[in-house]
ZADO-1210 file (C-alpha; in nm, 4 decimals, padded with zeros to 6 digits):
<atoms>
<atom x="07.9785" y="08.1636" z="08.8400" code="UNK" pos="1"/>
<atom x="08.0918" y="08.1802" z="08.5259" code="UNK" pos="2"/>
<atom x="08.4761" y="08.0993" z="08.3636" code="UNK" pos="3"/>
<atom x="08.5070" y="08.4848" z="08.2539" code="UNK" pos="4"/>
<atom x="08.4427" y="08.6027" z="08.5796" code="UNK" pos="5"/>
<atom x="08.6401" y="08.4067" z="08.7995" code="UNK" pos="6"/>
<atom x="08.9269" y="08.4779" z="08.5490" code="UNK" pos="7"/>
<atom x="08.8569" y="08.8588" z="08.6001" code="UNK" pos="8"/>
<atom x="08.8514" y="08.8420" z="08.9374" code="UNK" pos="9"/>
<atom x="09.2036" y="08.6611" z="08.9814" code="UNK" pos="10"/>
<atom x="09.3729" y="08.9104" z="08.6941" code="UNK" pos="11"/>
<atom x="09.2349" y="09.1465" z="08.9496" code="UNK" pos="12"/>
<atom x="09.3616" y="09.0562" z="09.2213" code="UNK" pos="13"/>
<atom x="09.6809" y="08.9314" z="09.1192" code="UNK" pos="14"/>
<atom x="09.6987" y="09.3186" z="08.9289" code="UNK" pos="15"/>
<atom x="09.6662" y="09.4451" z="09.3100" code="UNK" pos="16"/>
<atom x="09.9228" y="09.2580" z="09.4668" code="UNK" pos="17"/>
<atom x="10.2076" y="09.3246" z="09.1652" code="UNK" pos="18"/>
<atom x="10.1536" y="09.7085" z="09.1936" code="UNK" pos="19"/>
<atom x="10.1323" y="09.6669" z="09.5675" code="UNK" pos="20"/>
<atom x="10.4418" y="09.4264" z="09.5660" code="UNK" pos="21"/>
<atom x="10.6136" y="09.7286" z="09.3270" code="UNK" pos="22"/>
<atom x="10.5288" y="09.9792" z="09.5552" code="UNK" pos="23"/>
<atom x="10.2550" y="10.2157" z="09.4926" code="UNK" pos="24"/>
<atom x="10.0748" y="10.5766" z="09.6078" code="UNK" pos="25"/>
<atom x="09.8615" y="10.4898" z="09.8951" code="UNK" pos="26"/>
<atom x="09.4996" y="10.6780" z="09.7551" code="UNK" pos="27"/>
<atom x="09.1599" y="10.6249" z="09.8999" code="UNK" pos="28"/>
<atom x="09.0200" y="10.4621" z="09.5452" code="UNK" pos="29"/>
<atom x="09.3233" y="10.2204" z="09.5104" code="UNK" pos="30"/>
<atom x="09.2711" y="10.0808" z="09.8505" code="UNK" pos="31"/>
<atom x="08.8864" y="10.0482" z="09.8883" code="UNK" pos="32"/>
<atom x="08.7734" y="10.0320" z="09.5725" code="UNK" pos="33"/>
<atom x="08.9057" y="09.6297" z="09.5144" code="UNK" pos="34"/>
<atom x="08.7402" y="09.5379" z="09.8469" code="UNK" pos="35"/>
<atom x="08.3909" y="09.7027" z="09.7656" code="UNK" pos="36"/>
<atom x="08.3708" y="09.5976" z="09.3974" code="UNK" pos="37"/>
<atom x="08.4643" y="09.2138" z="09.5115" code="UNK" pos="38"/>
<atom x="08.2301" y="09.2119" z="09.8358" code="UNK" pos="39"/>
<atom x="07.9456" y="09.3369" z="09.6219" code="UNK" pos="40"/>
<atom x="08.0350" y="09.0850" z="09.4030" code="UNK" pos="41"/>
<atom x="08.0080" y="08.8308" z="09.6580" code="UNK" pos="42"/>
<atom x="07.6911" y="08.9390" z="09.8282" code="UNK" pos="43"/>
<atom x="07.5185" y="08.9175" z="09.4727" code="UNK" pos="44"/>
<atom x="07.6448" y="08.5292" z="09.4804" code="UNK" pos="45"/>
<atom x="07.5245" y="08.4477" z="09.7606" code="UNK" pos="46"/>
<atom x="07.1656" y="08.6030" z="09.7734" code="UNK" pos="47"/>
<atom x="07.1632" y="08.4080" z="09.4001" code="UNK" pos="48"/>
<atom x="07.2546" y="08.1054" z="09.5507" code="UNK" pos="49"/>
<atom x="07.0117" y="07.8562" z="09.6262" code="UNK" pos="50"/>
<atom x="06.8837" y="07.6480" z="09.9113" code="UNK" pos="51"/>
<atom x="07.0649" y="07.8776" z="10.1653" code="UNK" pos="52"/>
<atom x="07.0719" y="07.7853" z="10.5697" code="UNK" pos="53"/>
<atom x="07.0974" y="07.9048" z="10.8752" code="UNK" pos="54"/>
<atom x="07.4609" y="07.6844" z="10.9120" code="UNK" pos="55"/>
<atom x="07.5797" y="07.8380" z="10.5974" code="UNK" pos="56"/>
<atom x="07.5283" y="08.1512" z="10.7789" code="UNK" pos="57"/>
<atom x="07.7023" y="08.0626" z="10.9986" code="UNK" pos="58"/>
<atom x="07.9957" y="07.9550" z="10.8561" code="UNK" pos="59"/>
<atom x="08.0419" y="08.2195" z="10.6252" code="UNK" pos="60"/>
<atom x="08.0151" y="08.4668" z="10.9031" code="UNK" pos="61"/>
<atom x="08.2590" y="08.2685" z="11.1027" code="UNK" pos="62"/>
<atom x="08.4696" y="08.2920" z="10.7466" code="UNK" pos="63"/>
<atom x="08.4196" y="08.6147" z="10.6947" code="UNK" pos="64"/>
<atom x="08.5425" y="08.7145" z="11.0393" code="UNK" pos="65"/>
<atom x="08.8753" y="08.4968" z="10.9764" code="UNK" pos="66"/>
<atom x="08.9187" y="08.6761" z="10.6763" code="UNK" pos="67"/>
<atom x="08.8806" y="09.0337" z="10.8204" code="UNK" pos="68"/>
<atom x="09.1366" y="08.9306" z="11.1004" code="UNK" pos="69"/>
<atom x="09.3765" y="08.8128" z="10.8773" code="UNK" pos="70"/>
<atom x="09.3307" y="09.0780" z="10.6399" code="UNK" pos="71"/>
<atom x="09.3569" y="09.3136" z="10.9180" code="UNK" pos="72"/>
<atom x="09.6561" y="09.0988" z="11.0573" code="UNK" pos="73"/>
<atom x="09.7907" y="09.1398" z="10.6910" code="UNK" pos="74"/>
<atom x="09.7525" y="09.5020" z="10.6695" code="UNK" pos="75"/>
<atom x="10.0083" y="09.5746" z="10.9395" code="UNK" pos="76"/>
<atom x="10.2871" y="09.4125" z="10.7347" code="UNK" pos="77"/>
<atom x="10.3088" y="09.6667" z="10.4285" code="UNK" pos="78"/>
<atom x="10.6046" y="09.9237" z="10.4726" code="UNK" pos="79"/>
<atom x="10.4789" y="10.2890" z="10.4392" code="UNK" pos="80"/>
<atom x="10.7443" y="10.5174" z="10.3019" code="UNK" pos="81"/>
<atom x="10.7174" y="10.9202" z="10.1749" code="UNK" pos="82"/>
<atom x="10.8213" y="10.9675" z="09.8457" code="UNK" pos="83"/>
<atom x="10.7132" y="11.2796" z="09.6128" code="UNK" pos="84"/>
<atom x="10.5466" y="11.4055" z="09.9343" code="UNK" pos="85"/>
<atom x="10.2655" y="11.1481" z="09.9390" code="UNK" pos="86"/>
<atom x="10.2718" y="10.8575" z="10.1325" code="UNK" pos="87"/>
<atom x="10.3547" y="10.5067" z="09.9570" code="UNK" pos="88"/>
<atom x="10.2918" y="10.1236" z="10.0240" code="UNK" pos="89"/>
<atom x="10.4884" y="09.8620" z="09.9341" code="UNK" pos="90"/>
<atom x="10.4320" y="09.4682" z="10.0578" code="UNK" pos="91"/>
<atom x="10.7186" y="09.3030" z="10.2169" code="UNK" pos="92"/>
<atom x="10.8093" y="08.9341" z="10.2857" code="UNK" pos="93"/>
<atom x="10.5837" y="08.9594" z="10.5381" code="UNK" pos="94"/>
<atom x="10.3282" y="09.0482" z="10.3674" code="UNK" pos="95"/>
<atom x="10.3406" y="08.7542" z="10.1414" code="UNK" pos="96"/>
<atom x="10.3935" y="08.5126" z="10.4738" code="UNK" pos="97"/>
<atom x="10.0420" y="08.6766" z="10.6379" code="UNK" pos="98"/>
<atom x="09.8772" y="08.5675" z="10.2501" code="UNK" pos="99"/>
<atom x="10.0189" y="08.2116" z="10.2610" code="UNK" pos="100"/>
<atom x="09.8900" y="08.1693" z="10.6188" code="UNK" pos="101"/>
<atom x="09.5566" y="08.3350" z="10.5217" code="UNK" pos="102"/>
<atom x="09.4986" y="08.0955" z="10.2851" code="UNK" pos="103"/>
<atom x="09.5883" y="07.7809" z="10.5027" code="UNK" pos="104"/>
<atom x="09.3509" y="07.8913" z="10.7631" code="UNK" pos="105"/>
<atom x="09.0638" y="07.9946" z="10.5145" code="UNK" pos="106"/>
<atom x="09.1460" y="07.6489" z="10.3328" code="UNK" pos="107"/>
<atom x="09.1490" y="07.4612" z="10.6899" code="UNK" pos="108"/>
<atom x="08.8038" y="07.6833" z="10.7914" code="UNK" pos="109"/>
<atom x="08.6623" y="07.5493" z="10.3961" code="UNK" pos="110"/>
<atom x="08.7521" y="07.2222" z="10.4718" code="UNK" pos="111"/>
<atom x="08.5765" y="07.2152" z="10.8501" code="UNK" pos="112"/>
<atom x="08.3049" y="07.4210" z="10.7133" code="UNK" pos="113"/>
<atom x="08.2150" y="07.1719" z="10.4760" code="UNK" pos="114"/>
<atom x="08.2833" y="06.8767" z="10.6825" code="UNK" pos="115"/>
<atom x="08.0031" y="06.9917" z="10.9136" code="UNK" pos="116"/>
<atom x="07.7157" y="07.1435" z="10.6360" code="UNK" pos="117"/>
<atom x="07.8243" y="07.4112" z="10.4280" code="UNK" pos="118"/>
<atom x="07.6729" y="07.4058" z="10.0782" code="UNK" pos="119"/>
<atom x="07.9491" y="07.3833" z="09.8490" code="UNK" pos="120"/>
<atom x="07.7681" y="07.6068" z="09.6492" code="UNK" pos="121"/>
<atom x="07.7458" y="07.8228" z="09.9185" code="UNK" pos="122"/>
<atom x="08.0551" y="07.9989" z="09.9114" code="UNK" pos="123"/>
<atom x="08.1419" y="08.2873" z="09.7038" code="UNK" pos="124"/>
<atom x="08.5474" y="08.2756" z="09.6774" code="UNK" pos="125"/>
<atom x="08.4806" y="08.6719" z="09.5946" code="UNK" pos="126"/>
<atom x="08.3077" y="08.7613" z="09.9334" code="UNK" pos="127"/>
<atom x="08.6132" y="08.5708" z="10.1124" code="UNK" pos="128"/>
<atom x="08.8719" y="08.7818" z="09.9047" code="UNK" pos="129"/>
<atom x="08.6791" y="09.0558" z="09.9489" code="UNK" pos="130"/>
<atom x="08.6054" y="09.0858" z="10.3210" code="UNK" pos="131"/>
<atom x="09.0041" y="09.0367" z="10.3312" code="UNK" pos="132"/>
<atom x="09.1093" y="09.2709" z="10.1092" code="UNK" pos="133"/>
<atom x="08.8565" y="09.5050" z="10.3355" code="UNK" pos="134"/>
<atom x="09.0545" y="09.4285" z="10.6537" code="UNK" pos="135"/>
<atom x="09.4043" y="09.4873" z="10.4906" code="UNK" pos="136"/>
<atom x="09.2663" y="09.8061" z="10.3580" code="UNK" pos="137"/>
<atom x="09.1435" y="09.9521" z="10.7280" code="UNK" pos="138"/>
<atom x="09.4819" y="09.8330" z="10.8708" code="UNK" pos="139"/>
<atom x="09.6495" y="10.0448" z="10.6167" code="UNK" pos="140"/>
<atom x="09.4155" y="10.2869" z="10.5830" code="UNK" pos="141"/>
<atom x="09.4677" y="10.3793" z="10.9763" code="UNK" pos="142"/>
<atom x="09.8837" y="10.3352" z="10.9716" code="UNK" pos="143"/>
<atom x="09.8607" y="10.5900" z="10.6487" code="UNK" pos="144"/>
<atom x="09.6533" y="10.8496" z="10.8622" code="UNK" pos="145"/>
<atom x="09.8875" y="10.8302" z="11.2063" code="UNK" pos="146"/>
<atom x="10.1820" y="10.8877" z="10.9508" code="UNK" pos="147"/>
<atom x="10.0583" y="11.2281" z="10.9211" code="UNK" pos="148"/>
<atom x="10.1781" y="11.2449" z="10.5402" code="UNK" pos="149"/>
<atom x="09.8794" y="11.3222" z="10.3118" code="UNK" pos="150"/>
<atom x="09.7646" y="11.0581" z="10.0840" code="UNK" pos="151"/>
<atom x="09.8454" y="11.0592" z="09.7022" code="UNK" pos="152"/>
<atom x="09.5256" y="11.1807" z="09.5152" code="UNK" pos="153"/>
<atom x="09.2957" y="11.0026" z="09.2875" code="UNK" pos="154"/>
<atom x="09.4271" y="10.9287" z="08.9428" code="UNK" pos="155"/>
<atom x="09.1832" y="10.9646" z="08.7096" code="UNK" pos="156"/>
<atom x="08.9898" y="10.6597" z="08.6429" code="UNK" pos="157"/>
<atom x="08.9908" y="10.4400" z="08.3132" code="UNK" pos="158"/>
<atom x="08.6727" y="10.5500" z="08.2818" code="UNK" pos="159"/>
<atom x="08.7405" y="10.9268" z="08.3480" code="UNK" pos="160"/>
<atom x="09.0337" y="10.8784" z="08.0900" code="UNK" pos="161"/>
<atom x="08.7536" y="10.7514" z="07.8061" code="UNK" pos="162"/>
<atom x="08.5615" y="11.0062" z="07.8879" code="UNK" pos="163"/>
<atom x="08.7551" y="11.2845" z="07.8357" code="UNK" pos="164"/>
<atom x="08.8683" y="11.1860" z="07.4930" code="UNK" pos="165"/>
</atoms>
């Protein structure tokens, strides 16, 4: 993978947490769109990669379960607040306790994995965010519809902004 990319990938997701850490509208895009772009991202990796096998498989199913449960596990930790008559998220202490221990046990899982014949190659760091994100996302996703205040609408994209100019 190359330098650019992995550096896009963490401004990403570093951009996510800050505006989720600051509190921000809880929208459909803003919540799903980080997981999607970063699993597809991930499953291009890995179908590149070479020499795949059945153990690596394995383990990055067995990974990518871990990470959906302690995405998931993550996901019930954000407080959900109205404010301008849309419902909000904002991550708490918590929040930021569920990441450490999501990356011990996905570091722990790496190091096993490997230990026993993963590739090294083998695992895309973006599928692994990715499937996380995904499970923090449903989590919230859920909690934001049994709060029965109506989610904040789409802002247009950066795209739709260039477009329109």
């Amino acid at each position: 993978m190359s330098t650019w990319l992995v550096v896009a990938i963490v401004v990403a997701v570093v951009a996510v947490v800050v505006k989720r850490l600051i509190g921000e509208p809880v929208n459909v895009r803003d919540l799903f769109a980080p997981p999607v772009v970063l699993l597809a991202i991930g499953v291009v990796g890995l179908v590149k990669a070479e020499h795949v096998t059945g153990v690596d498989i394995a383990w990055i199913v067995a990974g990518s379960a871990v990470g959906l449960g302690m995405g998931a596990l993550r996901g019930a930790t954000p407080k959900l607040f109205t404010k301008d008559g849309v419902l909000w998220h904002r991550y708490t202490g918590w929040t930021f306790g569920v990441w450490v221990l999501s990356v011990a046990v996905n570091g722990g899982l790496d190091l096993v994995a490997t230990a026993n014949g993963l590739h090294h190659d083998v695992k895309p760091v973006q599928l692994a965010i990715g499937v996380s994100l995904l499970g923090e996302a449903v989590v919230i996703g859920l909690r934001s519809m049994r709060a029965g205040v109506p989610f904040a609408p789409d802002r247009p994209s950066l795209v739709d902004r260039l477009i329109k100019r």
